[in-house]
ChimeraX commands (.cxc) that place a marker at each C-alpha (Angstrom):
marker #1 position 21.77,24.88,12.98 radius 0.5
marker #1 position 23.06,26.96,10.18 radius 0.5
marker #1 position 21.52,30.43,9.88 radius 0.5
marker #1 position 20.49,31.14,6.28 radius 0.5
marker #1 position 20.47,35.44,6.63 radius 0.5
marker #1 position 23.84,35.54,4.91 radius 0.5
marker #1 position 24.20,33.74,1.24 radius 0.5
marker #1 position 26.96,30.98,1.04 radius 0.5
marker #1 position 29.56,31.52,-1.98 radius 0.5
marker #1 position 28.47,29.50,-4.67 radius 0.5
marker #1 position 30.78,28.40,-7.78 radius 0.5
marker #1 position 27.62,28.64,-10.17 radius 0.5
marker #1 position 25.03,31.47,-10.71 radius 0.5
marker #1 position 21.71,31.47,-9.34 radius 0.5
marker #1 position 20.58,31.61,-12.57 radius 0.5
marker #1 position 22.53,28.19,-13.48 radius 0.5
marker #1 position 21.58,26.38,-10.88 radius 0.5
marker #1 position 17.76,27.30,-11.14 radius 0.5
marker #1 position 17.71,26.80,-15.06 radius 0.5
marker #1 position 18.71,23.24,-14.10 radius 0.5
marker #1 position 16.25,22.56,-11.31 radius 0.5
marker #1 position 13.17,24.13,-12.99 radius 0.5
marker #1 position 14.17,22.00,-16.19 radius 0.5
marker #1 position 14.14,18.37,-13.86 radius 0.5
marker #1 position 10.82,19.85,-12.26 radius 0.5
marker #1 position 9.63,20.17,-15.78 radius 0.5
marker #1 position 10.18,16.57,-16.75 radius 0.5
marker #1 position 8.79,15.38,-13.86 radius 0.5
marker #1 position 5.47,16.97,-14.29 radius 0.5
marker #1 position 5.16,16.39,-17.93 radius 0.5
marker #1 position 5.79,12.64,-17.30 radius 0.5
marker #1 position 3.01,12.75,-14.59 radius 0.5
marker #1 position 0.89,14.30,-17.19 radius 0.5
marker #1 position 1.61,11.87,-19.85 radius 0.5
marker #1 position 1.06,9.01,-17.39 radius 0.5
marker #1 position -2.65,10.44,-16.82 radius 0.5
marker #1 position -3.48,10.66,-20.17 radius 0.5
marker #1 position -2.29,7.45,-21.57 radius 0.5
marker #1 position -2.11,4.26,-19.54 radius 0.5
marker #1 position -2.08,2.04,-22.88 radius 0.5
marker #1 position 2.15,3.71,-23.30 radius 0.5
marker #1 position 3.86,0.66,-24.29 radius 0.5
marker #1 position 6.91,-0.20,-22.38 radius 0.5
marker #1 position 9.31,1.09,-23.98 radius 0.5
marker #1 position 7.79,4.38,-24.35 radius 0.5
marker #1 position 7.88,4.86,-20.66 radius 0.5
marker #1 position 11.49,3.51,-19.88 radius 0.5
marker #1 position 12.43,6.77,-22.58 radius 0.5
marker #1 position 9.99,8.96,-20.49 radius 0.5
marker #1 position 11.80,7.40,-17.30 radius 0.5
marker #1 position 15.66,7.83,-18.59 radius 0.5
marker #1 position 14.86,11.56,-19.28 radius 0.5
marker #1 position 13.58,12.02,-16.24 radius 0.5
marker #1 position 16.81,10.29,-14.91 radius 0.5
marker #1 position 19.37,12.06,-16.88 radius 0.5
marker #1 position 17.55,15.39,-16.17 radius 0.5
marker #1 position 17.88,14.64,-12.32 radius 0.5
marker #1 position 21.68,13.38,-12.83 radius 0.5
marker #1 position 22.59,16.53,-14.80 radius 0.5
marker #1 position 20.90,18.49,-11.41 radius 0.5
marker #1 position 22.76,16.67,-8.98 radius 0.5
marker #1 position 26.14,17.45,-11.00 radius 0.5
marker #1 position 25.54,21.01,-10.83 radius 0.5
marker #1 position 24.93,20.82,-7.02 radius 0.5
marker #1 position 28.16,18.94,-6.86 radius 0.5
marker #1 position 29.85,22.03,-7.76 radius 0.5
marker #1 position 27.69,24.44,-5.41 radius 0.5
marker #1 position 30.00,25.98,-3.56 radius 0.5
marker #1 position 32.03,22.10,-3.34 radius 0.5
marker #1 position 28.96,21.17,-0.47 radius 0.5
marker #1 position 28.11,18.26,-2.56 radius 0.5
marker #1 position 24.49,18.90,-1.98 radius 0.5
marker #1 position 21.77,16.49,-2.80 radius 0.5
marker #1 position 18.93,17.45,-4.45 radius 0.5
marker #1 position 16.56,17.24,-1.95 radius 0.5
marker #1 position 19.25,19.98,-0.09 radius 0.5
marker #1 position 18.98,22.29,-3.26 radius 0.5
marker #1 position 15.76,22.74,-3.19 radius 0.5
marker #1 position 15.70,23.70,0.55 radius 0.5
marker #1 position 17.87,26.05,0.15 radius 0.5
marker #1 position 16.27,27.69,-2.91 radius 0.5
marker #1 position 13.26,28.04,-0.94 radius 0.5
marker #1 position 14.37,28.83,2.10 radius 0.5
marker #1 position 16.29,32.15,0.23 radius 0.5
marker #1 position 14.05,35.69,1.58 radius 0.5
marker #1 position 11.48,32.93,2.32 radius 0.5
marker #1 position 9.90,35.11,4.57 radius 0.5
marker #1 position 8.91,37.79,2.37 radius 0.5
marker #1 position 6.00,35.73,1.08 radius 0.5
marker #1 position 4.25,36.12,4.20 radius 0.5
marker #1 position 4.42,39.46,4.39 radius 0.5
marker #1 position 0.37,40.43,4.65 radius 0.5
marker #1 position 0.26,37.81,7.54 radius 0.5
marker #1 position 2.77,40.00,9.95 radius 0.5
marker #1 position 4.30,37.52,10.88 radius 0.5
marker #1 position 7.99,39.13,10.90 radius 0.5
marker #1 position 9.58,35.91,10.31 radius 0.5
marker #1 position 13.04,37.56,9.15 radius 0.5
marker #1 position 15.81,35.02,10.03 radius 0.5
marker #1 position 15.88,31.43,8.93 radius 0.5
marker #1 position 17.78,28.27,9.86 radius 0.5
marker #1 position 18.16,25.08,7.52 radius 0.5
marker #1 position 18.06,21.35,9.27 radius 0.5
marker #1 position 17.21,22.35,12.59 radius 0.5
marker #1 position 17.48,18.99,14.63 radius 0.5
marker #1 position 14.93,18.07,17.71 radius 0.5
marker #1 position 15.97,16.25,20.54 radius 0.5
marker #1 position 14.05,14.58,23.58 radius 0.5
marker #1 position 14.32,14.52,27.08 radius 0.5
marker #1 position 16.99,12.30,26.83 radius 0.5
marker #1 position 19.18,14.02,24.30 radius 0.5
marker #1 position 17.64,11.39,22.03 radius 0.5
marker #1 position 17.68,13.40,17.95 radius 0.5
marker #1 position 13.91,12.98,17.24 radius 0.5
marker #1 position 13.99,14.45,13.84 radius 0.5
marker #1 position 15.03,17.77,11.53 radius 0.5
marker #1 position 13.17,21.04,10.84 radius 0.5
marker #1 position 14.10,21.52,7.40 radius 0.5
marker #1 position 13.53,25.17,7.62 radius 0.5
marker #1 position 12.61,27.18,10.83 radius 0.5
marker #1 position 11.55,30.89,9.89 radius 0.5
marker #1 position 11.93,32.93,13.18 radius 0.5
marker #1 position 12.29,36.02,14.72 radius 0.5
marker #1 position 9.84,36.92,17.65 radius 0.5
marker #1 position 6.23,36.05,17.95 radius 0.5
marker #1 position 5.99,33.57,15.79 radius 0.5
marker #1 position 7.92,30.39,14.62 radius 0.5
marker #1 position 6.92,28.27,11.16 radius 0.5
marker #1 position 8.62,24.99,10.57 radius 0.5
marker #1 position 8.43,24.13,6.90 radius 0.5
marker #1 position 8.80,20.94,5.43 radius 0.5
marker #1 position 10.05,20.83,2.00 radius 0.5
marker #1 position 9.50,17.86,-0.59 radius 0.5
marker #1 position 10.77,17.30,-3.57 radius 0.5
marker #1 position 7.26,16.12,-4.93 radius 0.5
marker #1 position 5.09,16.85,-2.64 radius 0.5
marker #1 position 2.39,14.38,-3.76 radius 0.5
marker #1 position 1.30,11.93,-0.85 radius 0.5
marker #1 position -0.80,12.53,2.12 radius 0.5
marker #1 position 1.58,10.52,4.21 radius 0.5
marker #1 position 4.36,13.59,4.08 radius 0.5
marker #1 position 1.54,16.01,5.46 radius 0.5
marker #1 position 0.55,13.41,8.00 radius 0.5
marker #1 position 4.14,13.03,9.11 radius 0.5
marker #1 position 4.45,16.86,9.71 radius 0.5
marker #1 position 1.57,17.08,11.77 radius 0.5
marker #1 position 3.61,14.37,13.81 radius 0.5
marker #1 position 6.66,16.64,13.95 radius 0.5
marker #1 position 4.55,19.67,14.61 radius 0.5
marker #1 position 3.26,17.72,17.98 radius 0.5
marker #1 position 6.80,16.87,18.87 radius 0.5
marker #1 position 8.15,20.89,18.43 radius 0.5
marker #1 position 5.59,22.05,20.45 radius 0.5
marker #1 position 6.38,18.87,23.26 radius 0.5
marker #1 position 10.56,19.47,22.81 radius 0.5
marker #1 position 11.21,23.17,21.33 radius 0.5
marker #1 position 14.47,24.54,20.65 radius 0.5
marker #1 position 15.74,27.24,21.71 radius 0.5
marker #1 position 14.56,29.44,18.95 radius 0.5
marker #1 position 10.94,28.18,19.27 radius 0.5
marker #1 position 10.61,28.25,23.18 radius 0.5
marker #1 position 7.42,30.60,24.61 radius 0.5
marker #1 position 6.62,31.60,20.91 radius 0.5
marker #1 position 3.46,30.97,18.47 radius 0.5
marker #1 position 4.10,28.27,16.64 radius 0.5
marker #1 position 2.84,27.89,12.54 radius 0.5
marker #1 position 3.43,25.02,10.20 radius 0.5
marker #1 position 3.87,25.14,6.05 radius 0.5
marker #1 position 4.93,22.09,3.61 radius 0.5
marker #1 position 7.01,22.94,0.35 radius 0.5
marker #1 position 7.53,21.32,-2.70 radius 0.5
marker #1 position 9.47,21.56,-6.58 radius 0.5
marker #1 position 6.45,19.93,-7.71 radius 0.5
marker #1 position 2.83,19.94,-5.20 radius 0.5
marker #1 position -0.13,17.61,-6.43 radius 0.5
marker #1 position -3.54,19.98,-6.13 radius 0.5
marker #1 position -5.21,17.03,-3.73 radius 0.5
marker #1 position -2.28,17.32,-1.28 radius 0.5
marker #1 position -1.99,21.15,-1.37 radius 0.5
marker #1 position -5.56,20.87,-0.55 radius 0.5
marker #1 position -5.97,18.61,2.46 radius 0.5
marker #1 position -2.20,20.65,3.74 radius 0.5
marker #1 position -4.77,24.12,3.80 radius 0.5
marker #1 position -6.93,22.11,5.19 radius 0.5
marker #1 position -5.36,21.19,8.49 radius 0.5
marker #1 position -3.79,24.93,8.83 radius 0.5
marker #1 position -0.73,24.59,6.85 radius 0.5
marker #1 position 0.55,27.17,4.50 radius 0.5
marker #1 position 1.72,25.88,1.13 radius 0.5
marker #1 position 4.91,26.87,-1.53 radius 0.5
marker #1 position 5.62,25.54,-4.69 radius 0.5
marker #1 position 8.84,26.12,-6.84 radius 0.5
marker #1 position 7.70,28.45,-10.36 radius 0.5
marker #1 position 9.67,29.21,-13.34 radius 0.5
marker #1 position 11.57,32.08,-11.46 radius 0.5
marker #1 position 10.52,31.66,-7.74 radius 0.5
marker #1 position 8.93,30.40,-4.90 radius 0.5
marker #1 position 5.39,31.20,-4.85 radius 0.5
marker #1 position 2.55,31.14,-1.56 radius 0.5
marker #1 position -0.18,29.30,-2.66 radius 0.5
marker #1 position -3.23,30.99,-2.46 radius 0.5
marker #1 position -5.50,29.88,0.42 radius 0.5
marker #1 position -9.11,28.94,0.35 radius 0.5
marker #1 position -11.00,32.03,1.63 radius 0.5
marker #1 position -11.78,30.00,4.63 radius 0.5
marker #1 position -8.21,28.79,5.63 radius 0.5
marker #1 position -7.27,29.47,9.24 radius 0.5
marker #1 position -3.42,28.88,9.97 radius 0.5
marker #1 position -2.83,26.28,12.47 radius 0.5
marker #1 position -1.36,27.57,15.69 radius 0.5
marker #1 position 0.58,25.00,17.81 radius 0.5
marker link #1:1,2 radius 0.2
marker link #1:2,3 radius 0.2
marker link #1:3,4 radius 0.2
marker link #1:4,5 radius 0.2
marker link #1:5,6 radius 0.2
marker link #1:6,7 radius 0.2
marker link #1:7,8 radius 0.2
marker link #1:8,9 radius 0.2
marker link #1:9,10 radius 0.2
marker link #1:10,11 radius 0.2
marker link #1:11,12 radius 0.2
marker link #1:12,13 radius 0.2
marker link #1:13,14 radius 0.2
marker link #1:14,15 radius 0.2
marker link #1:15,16 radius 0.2
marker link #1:16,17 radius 0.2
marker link #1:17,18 radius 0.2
marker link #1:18,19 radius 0.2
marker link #1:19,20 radius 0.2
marker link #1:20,21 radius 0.2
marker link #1:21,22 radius 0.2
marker link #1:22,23 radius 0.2
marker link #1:23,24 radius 0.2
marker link #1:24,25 radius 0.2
marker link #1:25,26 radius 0.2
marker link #1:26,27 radius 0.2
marker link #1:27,28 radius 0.2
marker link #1:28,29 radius 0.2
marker link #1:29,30 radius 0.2
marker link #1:30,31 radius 0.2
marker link #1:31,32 radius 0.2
marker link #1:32,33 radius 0.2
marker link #1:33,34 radius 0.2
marker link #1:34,35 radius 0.2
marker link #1:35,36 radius 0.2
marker link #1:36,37 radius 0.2
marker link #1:37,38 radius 0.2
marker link #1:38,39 radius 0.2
marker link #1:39,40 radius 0.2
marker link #1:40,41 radius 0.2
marker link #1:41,42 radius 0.2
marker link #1:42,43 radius 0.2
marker link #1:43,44 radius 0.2
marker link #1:44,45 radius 0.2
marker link #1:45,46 radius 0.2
marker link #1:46,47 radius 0.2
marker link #1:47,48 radius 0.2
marker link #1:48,49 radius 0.2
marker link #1:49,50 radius 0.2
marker link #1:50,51 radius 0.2
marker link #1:51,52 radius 0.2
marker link #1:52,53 radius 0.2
marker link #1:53,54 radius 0.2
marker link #1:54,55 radius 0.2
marker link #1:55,56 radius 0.2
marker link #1:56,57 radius 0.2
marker link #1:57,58 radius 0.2
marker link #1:58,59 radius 0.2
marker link #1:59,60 radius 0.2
marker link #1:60,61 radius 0.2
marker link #1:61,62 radius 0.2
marker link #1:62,63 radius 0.2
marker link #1:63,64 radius 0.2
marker link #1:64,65 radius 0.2
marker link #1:65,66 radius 0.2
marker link #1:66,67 radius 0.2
marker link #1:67,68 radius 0.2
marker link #1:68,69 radius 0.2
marker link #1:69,70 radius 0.2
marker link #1:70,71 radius 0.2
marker link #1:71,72 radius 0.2
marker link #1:72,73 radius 0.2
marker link #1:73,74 radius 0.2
marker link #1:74,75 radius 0.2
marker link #1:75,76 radius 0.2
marker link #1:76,77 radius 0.2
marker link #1:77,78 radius 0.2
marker link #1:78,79 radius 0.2
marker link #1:79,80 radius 0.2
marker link #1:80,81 radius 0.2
marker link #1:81,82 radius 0.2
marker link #1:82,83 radius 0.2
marker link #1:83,84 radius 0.2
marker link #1:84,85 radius 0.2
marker link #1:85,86 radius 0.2
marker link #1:86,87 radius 0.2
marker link #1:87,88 radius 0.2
marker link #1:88,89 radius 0.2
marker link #1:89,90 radius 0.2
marker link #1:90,91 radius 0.2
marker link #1:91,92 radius 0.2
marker link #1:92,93 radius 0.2
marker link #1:93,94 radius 0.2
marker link #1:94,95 radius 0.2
marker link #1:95,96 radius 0.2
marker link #1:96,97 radius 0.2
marker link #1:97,98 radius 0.2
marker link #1:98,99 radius 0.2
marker link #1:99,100 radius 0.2
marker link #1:100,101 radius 0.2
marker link #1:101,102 radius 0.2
marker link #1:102,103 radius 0.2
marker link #1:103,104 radius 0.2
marker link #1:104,105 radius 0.2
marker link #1:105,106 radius 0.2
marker link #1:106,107 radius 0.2
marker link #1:107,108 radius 0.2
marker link #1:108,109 radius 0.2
marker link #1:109,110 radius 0.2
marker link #1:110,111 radius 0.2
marker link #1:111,112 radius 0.2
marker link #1:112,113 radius 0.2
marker link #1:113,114 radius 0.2
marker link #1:114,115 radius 0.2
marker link #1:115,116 radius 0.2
marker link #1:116,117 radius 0.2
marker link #1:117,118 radius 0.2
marker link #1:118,119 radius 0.2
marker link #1:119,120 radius 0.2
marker link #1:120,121 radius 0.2
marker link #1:121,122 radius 0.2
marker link #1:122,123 radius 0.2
marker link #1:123,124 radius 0.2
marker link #1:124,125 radius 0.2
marker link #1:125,126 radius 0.2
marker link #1:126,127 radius 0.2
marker link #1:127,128 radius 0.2
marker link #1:128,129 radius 0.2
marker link #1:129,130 radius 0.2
marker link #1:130,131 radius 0.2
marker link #1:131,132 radius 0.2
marker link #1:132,133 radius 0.2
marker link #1:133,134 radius 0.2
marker link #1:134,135 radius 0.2
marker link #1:135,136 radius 0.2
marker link #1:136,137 radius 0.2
marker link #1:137,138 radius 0.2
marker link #1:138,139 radius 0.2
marker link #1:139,140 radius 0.2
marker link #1:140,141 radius 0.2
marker link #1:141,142 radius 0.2
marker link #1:142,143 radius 0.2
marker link #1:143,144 radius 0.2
marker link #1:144,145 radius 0.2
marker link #1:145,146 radius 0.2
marker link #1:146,147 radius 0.2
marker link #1:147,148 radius 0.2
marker link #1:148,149 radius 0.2
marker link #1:149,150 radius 0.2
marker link #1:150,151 radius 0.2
marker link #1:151,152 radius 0.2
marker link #1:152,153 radius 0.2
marker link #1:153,154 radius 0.2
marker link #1:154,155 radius 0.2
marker link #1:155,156 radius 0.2
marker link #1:156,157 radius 0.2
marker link #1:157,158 radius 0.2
marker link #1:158,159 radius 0.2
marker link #1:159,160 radius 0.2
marker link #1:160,161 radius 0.2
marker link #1:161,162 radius 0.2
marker link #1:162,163 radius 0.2
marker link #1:163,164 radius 0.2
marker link #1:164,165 radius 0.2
marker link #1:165,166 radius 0.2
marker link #1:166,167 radius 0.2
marker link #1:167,168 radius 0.2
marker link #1:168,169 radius 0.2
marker link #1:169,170 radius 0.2
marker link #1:170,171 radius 0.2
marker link #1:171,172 radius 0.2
marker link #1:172,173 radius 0.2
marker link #1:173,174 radius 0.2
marker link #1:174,175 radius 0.2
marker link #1:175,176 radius 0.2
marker link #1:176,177 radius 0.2
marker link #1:177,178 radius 0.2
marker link #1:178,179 radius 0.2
marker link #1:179,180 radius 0.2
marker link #1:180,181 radius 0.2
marker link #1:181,182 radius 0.2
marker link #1:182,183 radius 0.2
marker link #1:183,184 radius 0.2
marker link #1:184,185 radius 0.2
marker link #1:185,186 radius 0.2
marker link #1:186,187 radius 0.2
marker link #1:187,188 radius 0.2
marker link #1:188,189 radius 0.2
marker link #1:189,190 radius 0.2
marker link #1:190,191 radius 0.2
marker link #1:191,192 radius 0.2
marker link #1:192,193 radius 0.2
marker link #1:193,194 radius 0.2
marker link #1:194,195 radius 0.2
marker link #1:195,196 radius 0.2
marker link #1:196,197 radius 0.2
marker link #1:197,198 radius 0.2
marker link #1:198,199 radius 0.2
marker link #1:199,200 radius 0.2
marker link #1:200,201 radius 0.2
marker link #1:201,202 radius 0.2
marker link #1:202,203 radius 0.2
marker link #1:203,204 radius 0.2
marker link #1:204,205 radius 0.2
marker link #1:205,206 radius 0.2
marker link #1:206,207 radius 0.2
marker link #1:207,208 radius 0.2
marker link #1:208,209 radius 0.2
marker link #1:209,210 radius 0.2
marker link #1:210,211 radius 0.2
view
């Protein structure tokens, strides 16, 4: 698992790469938006909605073709945007969680790969396995993370072994309803802004789920 203290060399700018991202997240959410408002969109009004969406997303996955030459899809961009000083937004919780691994992969019993961590925060205590979304916008991915929660705490590696272990569900874009039930069940939520990654605030009576 690759530790994410130290920042790989990148052949853009933060700044580039970013600008492009928060641009595609911006399409996206104005062509949910514009979906809400008007069903009655004739058909070709939505295929022009739909190719800007596309071309936005193709001129994102160019620029991560040059990242550093790590071809990286988009999905891979985003986790490692938010996994960068991701632990510094949990801060007030004292949690300490100072060193952080990308694509952490579980394995049974049998040496059998179960399924990735797509970003373990670490470093004594207390664990959190976040999974990160591009659009996190269906109750299914929240669902499905409660799954792999169940199967850390059955098969933990090494880094997760006789610690506290927290859950938390990223996303470039996060629908209200699904941020919502994800407090609900003890999960922390972050969403992508304009210039970072952002905790979401908690209901006052949020607990965090301890596995």
């Amino acid at each position: 698992m690759a530790n994410l203290t130290e920042q790989p060399q990148m052949g853009l700018t933060f700044e580039q790469v970013w600008a492009a991202l928060m641009e595609t997240r911006q399409s996206i959410m104005e062509d949910r938006q514009a979906r809400k408002i008007s069903q009655d969109k004739t058909d070709e009004q939505i295929r022009k909605t739909e190719e800007t969406v596309r071309k936005m997303a193709e001129k994102v996955d160019r620029v991560s073709e040059n990242l550093g030459g790590l071809n990286r899809s988009m999905g891979e961009l985003i986790e490692t945007l938010i996994a960068a000083r991701l632990w510094e937004k949990f801060d007030a919780y004292d949690y300490n969680l100072k060193r952080a691994y990308q694509r952490v992969p579980l394995f049974d019993e049998n040496n059998t790969k179960l399924t990735d961590i797509d970003i373990l925060l670490s470093n004594g205590e207390y664990v959190m396995a976040v999974e990160v979304k591009r659009e996190l916008d269906k109750k299914d991915d929240v669902d499905h993370h409660l799954k792999r929660m169940e199967l850390i705490k059955k098969y933990p590696p090494a880094e997760c072994k006789g610690k506290k272990l927290l859950g938390a569900m990223a996303g470039g874009v996060v629908d209200t309803d699904i941020q919502n039930y994800a407090h609900s069940v003890g999960f922390f939520v972050l969403e992508l802004t304009g210039e970072s990654v952002r905790l979401v605030e908690c209901p006052k009576e949020f607990m965090p789920h301890q596995w």
